[in-house]
Backbone as CSV, one residue per row, in Angstrom:
resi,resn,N_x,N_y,N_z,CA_x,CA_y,CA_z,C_x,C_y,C_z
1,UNK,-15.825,-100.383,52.237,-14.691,-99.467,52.129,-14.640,-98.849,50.738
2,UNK,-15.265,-99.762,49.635,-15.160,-99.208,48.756,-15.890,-98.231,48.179
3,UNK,-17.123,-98.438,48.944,-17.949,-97.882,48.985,-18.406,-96.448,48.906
4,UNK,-17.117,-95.952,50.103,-16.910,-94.988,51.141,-16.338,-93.986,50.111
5,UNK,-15.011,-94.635,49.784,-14.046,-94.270,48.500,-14.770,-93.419,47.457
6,UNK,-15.847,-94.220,47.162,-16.345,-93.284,45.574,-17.526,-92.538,46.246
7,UNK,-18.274,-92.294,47.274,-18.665,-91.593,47.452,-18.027,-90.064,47.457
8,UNK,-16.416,-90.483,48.138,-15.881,-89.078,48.379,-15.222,-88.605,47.441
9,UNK,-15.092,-89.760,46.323,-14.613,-89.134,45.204,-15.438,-88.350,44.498
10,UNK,-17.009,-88.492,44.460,-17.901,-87.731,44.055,-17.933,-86.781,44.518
11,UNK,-17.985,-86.766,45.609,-18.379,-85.310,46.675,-16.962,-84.428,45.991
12,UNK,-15.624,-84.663,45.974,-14.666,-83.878,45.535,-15.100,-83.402,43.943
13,UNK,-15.659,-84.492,43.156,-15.723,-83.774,41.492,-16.409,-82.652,42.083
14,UNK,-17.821,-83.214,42.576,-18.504,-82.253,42.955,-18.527,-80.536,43.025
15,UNK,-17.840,-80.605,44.201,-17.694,-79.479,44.761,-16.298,-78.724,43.727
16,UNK,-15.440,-79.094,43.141,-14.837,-79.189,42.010,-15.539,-78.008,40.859
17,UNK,-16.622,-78.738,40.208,-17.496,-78.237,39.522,-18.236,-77.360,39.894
18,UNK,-18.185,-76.784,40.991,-19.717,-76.009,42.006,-18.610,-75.031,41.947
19,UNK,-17.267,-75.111,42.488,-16.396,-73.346,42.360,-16.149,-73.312,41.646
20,UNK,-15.802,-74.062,40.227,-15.805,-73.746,39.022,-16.623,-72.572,38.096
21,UNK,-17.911,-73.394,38.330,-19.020,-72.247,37.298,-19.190,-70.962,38.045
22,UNK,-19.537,-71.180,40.136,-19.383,-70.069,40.238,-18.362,-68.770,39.799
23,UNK,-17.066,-68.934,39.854,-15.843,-68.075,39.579,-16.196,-67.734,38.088
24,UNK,-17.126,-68.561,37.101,-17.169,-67.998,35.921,-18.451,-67.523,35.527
25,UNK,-19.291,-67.683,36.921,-20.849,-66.432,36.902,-20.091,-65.689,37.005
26,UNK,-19.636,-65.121,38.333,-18.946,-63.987,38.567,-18.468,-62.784,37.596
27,UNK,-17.763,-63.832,36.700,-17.445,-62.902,35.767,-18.410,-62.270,34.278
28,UNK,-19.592,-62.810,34.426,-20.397,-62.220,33.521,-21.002,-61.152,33.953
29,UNK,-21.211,-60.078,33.137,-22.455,-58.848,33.217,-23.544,-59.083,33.933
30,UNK,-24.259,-58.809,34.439,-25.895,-58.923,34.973,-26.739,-57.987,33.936
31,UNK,-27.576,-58.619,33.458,-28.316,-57.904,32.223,-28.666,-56.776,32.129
32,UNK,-28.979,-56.343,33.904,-29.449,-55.166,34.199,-28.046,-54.299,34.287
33,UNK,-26.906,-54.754,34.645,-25.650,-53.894,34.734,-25.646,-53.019,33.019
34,UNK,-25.778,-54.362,31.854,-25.531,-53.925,30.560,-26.865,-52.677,30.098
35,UNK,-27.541,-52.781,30.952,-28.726,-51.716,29.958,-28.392,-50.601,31.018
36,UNK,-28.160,-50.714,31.869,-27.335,-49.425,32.480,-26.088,-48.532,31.965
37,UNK,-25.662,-49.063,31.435,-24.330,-48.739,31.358,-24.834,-48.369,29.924
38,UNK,-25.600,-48.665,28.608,-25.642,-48.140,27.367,-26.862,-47.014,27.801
39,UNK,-27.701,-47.054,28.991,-28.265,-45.753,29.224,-27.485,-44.608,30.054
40,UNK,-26.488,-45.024,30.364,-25.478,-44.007,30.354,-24.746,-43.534,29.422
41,UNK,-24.263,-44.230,28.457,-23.845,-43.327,27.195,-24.857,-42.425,26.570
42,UNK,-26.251,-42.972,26.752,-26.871,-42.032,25.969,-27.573,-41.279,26.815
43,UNK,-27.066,-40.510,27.641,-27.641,-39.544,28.684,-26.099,-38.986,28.571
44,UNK,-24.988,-39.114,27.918,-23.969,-37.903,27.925,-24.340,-36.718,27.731
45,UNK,-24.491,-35.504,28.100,-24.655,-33.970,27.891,-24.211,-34.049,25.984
46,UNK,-24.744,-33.391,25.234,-24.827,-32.755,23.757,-23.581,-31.936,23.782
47,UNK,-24.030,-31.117,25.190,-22.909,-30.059,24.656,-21.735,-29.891,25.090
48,UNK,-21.075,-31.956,25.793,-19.640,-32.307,25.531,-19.336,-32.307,24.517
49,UNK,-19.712,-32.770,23.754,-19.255,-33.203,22.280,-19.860,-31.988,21.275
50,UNK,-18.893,-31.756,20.061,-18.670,-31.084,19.216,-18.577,-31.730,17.856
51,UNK,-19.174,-31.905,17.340,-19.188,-32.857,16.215,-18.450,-31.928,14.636
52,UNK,-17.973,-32.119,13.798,-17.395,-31.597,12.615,-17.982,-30.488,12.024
53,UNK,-19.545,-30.757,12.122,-20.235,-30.244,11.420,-21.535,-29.238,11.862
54,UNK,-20.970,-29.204,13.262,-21.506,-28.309,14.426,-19.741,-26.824,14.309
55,UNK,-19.195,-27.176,14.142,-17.752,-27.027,14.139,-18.038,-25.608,13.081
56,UNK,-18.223,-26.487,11.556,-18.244,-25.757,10.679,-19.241,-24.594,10.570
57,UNK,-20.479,-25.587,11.332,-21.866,-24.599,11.013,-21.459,-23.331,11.730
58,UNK,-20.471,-23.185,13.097,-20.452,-22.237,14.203,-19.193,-20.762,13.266
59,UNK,-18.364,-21.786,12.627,-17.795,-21.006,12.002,-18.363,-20.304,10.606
60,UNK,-19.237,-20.793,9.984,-19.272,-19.959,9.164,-20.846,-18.893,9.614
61,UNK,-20.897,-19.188,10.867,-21.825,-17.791,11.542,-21.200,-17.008,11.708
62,UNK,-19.796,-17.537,12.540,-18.630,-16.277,12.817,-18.659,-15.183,11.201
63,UNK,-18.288,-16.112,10.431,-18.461,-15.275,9.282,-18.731,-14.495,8.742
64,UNK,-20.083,-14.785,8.597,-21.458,-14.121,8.271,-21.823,-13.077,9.358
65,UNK,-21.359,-12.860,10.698,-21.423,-11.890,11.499,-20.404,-11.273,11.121
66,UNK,-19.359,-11.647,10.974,-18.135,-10.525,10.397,-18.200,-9.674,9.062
67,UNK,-18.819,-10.586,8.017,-19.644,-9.190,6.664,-20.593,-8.678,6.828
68,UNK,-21.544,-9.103,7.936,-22.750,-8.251,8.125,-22.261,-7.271,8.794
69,UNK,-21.341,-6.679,9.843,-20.791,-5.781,10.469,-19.925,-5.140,9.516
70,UNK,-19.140,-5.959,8.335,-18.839,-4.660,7.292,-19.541,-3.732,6.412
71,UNK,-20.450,-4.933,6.135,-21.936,-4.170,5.435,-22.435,-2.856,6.208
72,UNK,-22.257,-3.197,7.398,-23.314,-2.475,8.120,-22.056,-0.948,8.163
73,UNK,-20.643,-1.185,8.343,-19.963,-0.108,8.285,-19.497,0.765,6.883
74,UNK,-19.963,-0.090,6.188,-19.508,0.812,4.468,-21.169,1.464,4.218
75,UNK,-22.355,1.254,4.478,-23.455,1.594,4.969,-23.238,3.017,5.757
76,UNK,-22.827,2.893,6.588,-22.461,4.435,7.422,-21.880,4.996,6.981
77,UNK,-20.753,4.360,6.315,-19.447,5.500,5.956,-20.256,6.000,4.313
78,UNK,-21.415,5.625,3.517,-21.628,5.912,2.435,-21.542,7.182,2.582
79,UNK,-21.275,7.849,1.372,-21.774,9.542,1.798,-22.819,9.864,0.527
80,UNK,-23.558,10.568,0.613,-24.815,10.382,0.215,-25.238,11.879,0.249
81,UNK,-25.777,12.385,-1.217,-25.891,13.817,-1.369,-27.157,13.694,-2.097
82,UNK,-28.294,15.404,-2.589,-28.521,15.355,-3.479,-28.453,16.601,-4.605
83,UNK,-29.716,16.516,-4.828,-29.795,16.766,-6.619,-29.257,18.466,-6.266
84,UNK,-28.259,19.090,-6.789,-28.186,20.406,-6.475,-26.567,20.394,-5.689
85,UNK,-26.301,19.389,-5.049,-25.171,19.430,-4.451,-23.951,19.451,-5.144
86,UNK,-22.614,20.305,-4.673,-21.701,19.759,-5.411,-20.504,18.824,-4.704
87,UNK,-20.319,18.218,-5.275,-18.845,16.961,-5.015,-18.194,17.099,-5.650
88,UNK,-16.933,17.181,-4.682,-15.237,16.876,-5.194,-14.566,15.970,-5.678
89,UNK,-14.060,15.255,-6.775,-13.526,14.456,-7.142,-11.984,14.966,-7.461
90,UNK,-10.754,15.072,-6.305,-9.660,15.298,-6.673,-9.885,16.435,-7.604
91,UNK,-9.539,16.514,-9.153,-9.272,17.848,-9.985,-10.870,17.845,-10.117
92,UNK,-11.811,17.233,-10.110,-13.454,17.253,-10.754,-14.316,18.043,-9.762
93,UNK,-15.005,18.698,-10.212,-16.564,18.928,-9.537,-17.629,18.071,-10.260
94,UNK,-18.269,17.713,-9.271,-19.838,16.952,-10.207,-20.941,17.678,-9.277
95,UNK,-21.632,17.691,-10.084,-23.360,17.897,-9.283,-24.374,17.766,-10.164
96,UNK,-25.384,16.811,-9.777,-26.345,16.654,-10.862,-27.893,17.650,-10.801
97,UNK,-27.902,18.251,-12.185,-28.570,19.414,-11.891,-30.095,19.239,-11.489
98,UNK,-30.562,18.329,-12.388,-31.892,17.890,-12.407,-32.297,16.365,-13.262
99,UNK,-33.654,16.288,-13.266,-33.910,15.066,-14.493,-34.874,15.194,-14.790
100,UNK,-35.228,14.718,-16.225,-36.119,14.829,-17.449,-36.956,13.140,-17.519
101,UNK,-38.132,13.491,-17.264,-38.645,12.242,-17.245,-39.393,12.032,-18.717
102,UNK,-39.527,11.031,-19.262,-40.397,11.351,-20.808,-40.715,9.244,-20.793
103,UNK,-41.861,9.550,-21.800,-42.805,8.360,-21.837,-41.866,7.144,-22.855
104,UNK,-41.774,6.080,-22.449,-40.744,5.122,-22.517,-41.711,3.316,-23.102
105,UNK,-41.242,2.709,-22.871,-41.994,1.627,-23.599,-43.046,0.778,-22.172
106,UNK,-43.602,0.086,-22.753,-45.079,-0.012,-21.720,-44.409,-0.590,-20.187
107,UNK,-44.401,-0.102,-19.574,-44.425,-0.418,-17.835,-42.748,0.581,-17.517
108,UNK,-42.294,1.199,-18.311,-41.232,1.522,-18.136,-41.212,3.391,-18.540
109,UNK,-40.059,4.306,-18.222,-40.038,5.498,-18.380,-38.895,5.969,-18.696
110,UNK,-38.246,6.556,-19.727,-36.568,6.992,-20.184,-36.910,8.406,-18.949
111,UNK,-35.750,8.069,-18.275,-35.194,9.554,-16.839,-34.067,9.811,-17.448
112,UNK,-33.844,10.688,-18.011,-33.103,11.542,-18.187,-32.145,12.241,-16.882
113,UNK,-30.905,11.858,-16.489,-30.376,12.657,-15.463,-29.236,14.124,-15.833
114,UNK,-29.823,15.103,-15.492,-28.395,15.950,-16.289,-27.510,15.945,-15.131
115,UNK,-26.065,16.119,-15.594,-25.253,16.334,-14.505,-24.403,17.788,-14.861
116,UNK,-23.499,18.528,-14.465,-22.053,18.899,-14.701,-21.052,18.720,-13.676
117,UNK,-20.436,18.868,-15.064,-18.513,18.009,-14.616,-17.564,19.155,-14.792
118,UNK,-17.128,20.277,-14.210,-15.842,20.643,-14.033,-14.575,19.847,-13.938
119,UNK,-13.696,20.316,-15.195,-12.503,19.859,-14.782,-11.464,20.810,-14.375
120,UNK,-10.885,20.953,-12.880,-9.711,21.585,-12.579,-8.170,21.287,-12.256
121,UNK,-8.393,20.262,-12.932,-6.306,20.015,-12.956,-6.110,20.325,-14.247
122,UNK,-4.665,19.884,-14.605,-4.121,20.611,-15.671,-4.005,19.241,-16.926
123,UNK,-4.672,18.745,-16.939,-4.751,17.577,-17.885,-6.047,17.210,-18.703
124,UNK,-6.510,16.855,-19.833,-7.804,16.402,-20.219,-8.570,15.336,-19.274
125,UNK,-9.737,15.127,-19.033,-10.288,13.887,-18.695,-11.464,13.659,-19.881
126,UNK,-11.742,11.911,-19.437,-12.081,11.657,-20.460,-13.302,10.935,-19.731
127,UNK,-14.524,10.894,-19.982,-15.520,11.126,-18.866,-16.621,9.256,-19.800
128,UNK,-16.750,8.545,-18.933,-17.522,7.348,-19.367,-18.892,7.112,-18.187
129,UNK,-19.900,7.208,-18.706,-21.420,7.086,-18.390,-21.312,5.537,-17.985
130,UNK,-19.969,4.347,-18.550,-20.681,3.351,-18.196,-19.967,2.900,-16.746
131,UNK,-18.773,3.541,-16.904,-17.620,2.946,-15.946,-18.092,3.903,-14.316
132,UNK,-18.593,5.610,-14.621,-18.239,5.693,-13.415,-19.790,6.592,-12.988
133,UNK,-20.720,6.079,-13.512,-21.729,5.832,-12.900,-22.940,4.736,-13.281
134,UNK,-23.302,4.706,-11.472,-24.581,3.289,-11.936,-26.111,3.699,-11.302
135,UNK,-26.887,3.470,-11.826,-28.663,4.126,-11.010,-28.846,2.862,-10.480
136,UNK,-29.121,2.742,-9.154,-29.709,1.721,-8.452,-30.938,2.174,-7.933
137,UNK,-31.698,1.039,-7.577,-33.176,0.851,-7.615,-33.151,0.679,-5.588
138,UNK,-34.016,0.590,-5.357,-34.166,0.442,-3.947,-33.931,-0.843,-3.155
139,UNK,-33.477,-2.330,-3.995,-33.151,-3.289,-3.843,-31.235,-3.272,-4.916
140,UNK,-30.859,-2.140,-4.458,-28.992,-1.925,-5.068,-29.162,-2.640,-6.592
141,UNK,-30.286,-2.661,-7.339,-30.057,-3.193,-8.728,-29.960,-2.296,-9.677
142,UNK,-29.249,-2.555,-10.428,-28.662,-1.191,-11.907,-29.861,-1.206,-12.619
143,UNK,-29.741,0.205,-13.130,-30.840,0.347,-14.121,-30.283,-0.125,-15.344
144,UNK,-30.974,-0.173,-17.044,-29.749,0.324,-18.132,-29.980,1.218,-18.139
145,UNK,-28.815,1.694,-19.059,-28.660,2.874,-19.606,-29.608,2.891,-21.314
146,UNK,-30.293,3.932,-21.533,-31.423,3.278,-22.611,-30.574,4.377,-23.970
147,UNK,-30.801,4.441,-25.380,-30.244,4.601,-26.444,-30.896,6.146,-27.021
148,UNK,-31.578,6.616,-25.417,-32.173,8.064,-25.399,-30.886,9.209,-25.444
149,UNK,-31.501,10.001,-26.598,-30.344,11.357,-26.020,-31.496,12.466,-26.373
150,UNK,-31.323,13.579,-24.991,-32.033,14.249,-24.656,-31.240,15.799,-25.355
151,UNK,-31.610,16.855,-24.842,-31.289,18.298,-25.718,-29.794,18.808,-25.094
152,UNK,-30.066,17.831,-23.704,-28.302,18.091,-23.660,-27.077,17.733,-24.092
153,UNK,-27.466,17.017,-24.790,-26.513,15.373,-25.548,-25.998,14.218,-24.020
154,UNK,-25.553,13.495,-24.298,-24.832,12.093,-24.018,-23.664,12.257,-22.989
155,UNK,-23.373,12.202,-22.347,-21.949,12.388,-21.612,-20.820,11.200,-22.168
156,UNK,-21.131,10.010,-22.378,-20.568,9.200,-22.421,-19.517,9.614,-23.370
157,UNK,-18.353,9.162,-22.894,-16.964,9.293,-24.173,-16.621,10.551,-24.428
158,UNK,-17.208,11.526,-23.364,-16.882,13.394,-23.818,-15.573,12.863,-23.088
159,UNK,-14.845,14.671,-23.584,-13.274,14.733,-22.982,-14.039,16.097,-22.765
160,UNK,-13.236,17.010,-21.261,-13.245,17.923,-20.794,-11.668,18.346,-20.614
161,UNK,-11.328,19.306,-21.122,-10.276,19.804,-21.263,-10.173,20.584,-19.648
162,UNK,-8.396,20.871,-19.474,-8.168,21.900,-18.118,-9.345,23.033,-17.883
163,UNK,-10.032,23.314,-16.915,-10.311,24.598,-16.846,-12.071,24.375,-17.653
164,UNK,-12.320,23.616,-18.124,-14.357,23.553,-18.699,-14.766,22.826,-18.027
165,UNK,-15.964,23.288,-18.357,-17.048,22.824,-17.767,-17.952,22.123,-18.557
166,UNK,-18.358,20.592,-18.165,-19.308,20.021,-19.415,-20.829,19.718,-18.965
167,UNK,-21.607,20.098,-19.456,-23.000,19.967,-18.870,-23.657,18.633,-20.046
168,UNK,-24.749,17.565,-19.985,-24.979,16.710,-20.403,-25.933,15.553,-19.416
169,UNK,-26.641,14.901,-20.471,-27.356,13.611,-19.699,-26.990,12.221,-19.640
170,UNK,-27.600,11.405,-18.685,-27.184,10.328,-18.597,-28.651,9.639,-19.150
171,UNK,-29.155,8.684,-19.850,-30.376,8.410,-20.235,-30.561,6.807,-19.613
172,UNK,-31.696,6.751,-18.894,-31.845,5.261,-18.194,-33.321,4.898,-18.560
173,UNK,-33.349,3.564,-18.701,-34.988,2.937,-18.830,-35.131,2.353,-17.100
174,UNK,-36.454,3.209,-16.428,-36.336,2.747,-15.691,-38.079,2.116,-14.962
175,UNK,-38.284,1.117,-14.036,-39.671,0.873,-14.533,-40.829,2.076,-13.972
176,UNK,-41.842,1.869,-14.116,-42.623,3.356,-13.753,-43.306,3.194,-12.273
177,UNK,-42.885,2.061,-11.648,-43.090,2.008,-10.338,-42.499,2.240,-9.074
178,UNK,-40.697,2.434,-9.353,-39.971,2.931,-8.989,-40.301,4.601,-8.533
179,UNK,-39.734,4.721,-7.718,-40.016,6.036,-6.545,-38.854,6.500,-6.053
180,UNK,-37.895,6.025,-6.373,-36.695,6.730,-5.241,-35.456,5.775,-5.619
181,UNK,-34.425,6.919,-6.312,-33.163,5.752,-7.166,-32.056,6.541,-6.274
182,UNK,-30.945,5.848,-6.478,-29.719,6.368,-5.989,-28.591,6.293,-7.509
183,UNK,-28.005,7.406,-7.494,-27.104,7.665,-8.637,-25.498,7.460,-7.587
184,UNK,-25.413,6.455,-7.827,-23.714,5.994,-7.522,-22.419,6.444,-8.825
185,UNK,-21.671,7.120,-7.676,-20.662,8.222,-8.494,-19.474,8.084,-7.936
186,UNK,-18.716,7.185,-9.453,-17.535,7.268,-8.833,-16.165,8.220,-10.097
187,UNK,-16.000,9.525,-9.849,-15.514,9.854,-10.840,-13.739,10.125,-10.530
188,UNK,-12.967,9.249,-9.659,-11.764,9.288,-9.693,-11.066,8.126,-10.127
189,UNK,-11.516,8.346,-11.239,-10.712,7.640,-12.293,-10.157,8.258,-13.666
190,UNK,-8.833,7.813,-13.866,-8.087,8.419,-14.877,-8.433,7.929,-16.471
191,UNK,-7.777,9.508,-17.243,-8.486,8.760,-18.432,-7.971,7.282,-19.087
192,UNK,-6.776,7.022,-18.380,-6.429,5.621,-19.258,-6.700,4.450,-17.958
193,UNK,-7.897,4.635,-16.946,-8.175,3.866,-16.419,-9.549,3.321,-16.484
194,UNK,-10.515,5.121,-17.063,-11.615,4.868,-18.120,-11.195,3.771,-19.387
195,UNK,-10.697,4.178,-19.919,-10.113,3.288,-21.288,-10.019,1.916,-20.996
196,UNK,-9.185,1.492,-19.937,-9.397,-0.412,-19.486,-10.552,-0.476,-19.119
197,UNK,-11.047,0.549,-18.587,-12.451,-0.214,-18.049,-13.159,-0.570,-19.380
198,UNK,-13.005,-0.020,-20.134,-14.191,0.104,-21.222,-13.912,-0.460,-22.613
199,UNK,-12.848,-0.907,-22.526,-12.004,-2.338,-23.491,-12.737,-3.648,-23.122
200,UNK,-12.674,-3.371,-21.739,-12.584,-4.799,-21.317,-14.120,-4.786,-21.371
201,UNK,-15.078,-3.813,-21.097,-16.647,-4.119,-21.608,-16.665,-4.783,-22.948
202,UNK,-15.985,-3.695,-23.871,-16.307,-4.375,-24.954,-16.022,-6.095,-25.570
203,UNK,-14.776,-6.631,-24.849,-14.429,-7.517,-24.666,-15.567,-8.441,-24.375
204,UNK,-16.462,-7.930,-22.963,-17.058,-8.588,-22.802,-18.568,-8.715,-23.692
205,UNK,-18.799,-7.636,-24.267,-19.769,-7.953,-25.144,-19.597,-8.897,-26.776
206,UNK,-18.123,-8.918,-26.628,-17.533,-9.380,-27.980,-17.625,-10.990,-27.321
207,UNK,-17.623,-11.827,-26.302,-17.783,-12.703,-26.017,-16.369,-13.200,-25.800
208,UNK,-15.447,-12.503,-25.745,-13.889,-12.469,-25.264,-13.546,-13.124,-23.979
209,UNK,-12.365,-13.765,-23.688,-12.108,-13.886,-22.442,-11.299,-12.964,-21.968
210,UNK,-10.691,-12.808,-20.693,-10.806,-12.015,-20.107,-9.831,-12.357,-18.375
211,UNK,-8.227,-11.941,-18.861,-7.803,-12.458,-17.968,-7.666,-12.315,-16.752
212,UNK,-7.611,-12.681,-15.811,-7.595,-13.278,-14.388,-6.423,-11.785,-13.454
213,UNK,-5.921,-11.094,-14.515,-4.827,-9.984,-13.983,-6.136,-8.874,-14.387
214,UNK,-6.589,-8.867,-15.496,-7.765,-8.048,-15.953,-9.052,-7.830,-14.887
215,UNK,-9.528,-9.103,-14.184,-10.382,-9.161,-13.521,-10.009,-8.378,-12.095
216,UNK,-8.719,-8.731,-11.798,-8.295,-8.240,-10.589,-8.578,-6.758,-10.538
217,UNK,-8.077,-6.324,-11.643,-7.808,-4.735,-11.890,-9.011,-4.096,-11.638
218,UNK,-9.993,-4.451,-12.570,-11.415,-4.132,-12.669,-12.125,-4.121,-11.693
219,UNK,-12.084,-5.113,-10.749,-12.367,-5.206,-8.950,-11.835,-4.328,-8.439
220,UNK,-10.484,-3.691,-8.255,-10.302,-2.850,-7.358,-10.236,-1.578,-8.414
221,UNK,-10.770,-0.817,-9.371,-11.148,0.293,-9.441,-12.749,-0.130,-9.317
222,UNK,-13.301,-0.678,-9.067,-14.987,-1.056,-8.964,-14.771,-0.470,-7.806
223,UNK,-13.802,-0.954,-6.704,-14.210,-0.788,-5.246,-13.670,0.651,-4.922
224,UNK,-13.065,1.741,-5.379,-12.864,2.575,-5.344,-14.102,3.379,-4.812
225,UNK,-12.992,4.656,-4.112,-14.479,5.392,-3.384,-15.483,6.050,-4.143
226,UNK,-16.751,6.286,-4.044,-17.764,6.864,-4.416,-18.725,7.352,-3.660
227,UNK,-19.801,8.266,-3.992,-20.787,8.900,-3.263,-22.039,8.324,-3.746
228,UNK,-23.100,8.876,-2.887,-24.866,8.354,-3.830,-25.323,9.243,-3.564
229,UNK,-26.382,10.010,-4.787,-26.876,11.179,-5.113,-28.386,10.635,-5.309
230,UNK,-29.249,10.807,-4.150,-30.181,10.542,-4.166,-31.050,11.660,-5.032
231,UNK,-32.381,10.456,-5.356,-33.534,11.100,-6.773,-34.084,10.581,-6.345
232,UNK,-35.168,11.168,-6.510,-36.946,10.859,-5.700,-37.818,11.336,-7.035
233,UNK,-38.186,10.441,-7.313,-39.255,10.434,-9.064,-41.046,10.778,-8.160
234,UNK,-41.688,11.842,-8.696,-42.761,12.093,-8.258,-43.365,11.687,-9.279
């Protein structure tokens, strides 16, 4: 009898222990479930997700498509004349008559540009070679202006009174491989707006600073309208 007893007490641990571990297989992963499931995260589509720096890169294309389309419209709207033509500047006429080419230091050539400047309002102007014109090269780079004065004299710093007419050169070093310049002309500017402009050069050659209301100013008569008077050097 007693016998009987602990047999069935075994058989109960038993089976005890047997639904035990099963109920707590059950609850584990199958190895193959876990490598499934991390080859599903990495088979998500790319182009759910948007990362910060996908974000930024997209925006600053937006960008860069938005100044290349201004570029491309201040480009059209340039207006663009040449040698012989005349332009209106409010009270001014300009037209540049011709240019004087002469032998310059080794790889380089002083061009001489003549222009005239009518003035027709009723006030003096006061006319600056540095402020309201620039010679660009075929990559938009300035020439200098070189320390040449030709038989017409200098324009720089003339005053033209109501009613004259001033004829004169502009003198540039420019290199002798150059073929084709653009003369950027911006002559609506007043004489006491010549005058800041040309303080504040000196300023800057004096090694001056140069304040932050100054800079502003100087930017928006820079951006003021102008024409380009194309020259073709044979």
């Amino acid at each position: 009898m007693k016998k009987l007893k602990f047999v069935i007490f075994v058989l109960i641990i038993f089976l005890i222990f047997y639904f035990t571990f099963s109920c707590a297989k059950a609850e584990i992963p199958a190895k193959e479930d876990l490598i499934e499931a991390e080859t599903a995260i990495e088979e998500i589509p790319d182009n759910e997700v948007i990362t910060e720096e996908e974000q930024t890169t997209t925006e600053s294309s937006m960008n860069l498509e938005e100044n290349n389309e201004e570029n491309i419209s201040a480009l059209e709207d340039e207006k663009v004349f040449e040698i012989g033509d005349i332009i209106k500047f409010d009270d001014l006429e300009f037209s540049v008559n011709g240019i004087t080419i002469r032998e310059g230091s080794e790889g380089f050539i002083n061009l001489l540009v003549e222009v005239s400047i009518k003035n027709n309002g009723d006030v003096e102007r006061k006319i600056s070679s540095w402020t309201m014109f620039d010679l660009l090269d075929e990559f938009k780079r300035s020439q200098a202006q070189s320390g040449l004065v030709g038989s017409k004299g200098h324009i720089d710093g003339a005053v033209i009174p109501p009613g004259k007419t001033l004829v004169g050169e502009i003198p540039y070093a420019v290199s002798e491989d150059i073929k084709e310049l653009d003369l950027k002309v911006g002559l609506n500017l007043s004489t006491e707006e010549v005058e800041f402009l040309n303080n504040m050069l000196k300023q800057i050659f004096a090694g001056e600073d140069i304040s932050a209301a100054d800079i502003k100013r100087a930017e928006e008569l820079e951006n003021r309208e102008y024409v380009m008077v194309k020259i073709f050097l044979e």
